[in-house]
N, C-alpha and C positions, 0 to 999 in steps of 0.2 A: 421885403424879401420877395424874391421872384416866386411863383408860382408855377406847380406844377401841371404839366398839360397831360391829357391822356388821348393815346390814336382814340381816331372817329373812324366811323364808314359812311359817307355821303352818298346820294343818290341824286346825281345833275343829268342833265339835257339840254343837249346843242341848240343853240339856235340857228339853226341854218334857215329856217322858215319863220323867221321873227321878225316881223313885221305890225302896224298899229292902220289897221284896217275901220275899227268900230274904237267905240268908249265907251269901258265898264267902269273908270274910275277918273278921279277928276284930272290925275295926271296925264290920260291918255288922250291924244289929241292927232286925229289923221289927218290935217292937214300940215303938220311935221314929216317929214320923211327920215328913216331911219337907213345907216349909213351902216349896212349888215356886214362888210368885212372889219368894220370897225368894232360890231358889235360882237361879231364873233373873236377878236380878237383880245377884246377885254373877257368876257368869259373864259376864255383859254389862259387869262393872265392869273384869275381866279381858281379855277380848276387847276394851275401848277403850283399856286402858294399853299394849295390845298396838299397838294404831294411832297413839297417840299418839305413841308412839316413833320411828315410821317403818316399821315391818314391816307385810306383808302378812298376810289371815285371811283363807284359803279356807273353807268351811262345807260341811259332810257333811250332806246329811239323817237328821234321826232318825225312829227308827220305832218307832211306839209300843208294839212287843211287846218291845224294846229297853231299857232303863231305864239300861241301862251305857253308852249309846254317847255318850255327854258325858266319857267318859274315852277320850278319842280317840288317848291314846299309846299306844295298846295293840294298836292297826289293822293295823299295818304300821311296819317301819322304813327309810327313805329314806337311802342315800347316793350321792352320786355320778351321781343322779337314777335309780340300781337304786332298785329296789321288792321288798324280804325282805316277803311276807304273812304273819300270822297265825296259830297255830294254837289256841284256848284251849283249856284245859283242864276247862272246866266247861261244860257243856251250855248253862246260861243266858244264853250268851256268844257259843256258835260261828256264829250267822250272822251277826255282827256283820264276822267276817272274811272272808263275801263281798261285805258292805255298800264297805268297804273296796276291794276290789280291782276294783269296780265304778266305784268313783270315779278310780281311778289308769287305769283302760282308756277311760273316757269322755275324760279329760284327753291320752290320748297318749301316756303311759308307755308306752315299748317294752318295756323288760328290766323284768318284772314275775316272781318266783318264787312260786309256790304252794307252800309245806312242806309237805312232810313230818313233820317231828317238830315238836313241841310248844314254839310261842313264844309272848311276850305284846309282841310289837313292843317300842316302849321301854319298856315295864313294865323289861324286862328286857336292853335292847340301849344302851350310854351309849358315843358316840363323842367320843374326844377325838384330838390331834393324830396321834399312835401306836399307838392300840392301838381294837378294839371290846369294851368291857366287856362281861362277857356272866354275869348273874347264874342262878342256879340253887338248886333247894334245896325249893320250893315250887309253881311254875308253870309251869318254862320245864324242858325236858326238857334233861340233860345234852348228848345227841346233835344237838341244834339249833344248839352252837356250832361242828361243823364243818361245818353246812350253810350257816353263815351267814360263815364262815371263805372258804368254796370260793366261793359265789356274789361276795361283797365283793371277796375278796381284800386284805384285810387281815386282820393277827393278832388272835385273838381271846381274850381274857386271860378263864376262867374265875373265879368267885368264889362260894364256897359261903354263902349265907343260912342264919341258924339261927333268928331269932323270926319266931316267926308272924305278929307285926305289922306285921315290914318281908321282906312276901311279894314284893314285886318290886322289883329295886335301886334303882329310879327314888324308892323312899320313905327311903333309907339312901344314897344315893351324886346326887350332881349335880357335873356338867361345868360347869365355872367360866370358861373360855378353850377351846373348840377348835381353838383357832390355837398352842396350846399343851399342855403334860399337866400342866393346873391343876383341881382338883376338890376340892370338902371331901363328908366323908362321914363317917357313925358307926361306929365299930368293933365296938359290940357286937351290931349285926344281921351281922356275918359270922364265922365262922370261923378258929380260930386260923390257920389255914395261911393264909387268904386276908387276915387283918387282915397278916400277913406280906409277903405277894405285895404290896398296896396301901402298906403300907410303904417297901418297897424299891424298888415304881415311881415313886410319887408320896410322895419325901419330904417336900415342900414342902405337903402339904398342908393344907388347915385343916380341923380335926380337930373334930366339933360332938359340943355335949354332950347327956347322954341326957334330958336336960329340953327340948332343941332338936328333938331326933330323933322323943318322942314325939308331938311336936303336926305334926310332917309336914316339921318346916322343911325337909329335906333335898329336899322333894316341890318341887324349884323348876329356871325356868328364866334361860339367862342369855345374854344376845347380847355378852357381851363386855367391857361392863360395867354394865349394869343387870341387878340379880338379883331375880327377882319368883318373893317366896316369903310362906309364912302369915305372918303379922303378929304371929302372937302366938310365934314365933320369934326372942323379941326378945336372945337373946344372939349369934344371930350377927351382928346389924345391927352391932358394932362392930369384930368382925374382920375381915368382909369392907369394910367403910370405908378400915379402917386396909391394906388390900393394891388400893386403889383403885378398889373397887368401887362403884355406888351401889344400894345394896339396898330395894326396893320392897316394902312390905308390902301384902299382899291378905288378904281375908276373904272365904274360902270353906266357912264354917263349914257349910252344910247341904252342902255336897258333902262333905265330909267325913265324913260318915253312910255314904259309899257306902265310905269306904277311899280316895281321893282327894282332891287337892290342884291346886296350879298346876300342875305338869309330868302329873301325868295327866290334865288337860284339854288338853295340847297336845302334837300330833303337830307334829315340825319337820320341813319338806319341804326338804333337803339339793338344793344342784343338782348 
């Protein structure tokens, strides 16, 4: 049976200044050159399947000392219409988290937190019905999940990251149903204990393969039932079909120079 979807409100940012100057992750590589009307025009392809669907797309200014801020999940994570800020960890990155809490204070967010310890917004933050996934390992400081435990106030279920490639859970784990605790994710960017823990929470999950997981497919988002992820993830198109999904492929190949995908071009603004 088809599945039902409910509008989102995203929070994206153009790339017009996206560019791979430096390397924060294995995928980033400046001696590649990025091919920016291309790049801007896959994110626009993005940003309309987003409209088309019915969901809204608020827009961050970018700035052009900025290059990263077209991976806008990284800004901040929204629940409940709390606002957890930012903290990066890599200097090429950090004013990107006041760009961020600039936007949420022009808008009227009351209950906005400034961290203290080291997050990557949903790089590293995946809410499903029960639990805030809170990955670590790489980016996001162990100590960040009880500040983000205390401020939420929901449980927040650590997971240790071991490959470098899947440096923030958002490229190894996607929320499939937040109306429910449905997610598929790859096992071997985590941890024995933690492929455990993911186990015993979410037996039902759909488990993607490492031919899936290299090319980002896990780098995706989903309103419920439309799941919009890289295209050339093409073995999960038939499992998530067959559990009622409609799975949408995008090509974001020049974002993808940067370590990025669909879900790290889109901040979801939770009411």
């Amino acid at each position: 049976m088809p599945r039902d979807a409910s509008p989102r409100r995203y929070l994206m940012c153009p790339p017009h200044h996206f560019r791979v100057t430096y390397s924060i992750n294995p995928w980033m590589d400046p001696a590649k050159p990025v091919d920016l009307p291309l790049a801007l025009a896959q994110w626009e392809d993005l940003r309309d399947r987003y409209l088309a669907l019915g969901h809204t797309v608020s827009l961050l200014d970018p700035r052009p000392d900025l290059p990263d801020m077209v991976f806008a999940a990284n800004g901040a994570t929204v629940v409940d219409g709390k606002v957890l800020g930012a903290r990066f960890a890599h200097q090429e990155r950090m004013p990107e988290a006041e760009a961020h809490l600039a936007w949420f204070r022009a808008r009227g967010y009351a209950e906005i937190h400034e961290p203290v310890h080291i997050n990557e917004g949903e790089g590293d933050f995946a809410v499903t019905a029960s639990y805030l996934l809170a990955g670590r390992g790489f980016r996001s400081s162990p100590l960040s999940h009880d500040e983000a435990q205390e401020f939420f106030g929901r449980p927040v279920i650590g997971l240790d990251l071991i490959d470098p490639r899947y440096y923030h859970l958002d490229t190894a784990l996607c929320v499939l149903d937040d109306t429910a605790d449905e997610i598929m994710y790859y096992p071997g960017a985590f941890s024995p204990g933690s492929r455990s823990v993911l186990a015993r929470l979410f037996p039902g999950a759909l488990v993607a393969s490492e031919e899936d997981a290299a090319v980002l497919g896990l780098n995706a988002v989903s309103d419920g039932r439309h799941v919009l992820l890289p295209a050339t993830a093409a073995g999960l198109l038939a499992p998530l079909r067959d559990r009622g999904f409609e799975p949408v492929g995008i090509d974001l190949g020049e974002l993808l120079k940067g370590g990025g995908s669909v879900k790290c071009c889109t901040q979801e603004l939770r009411a």
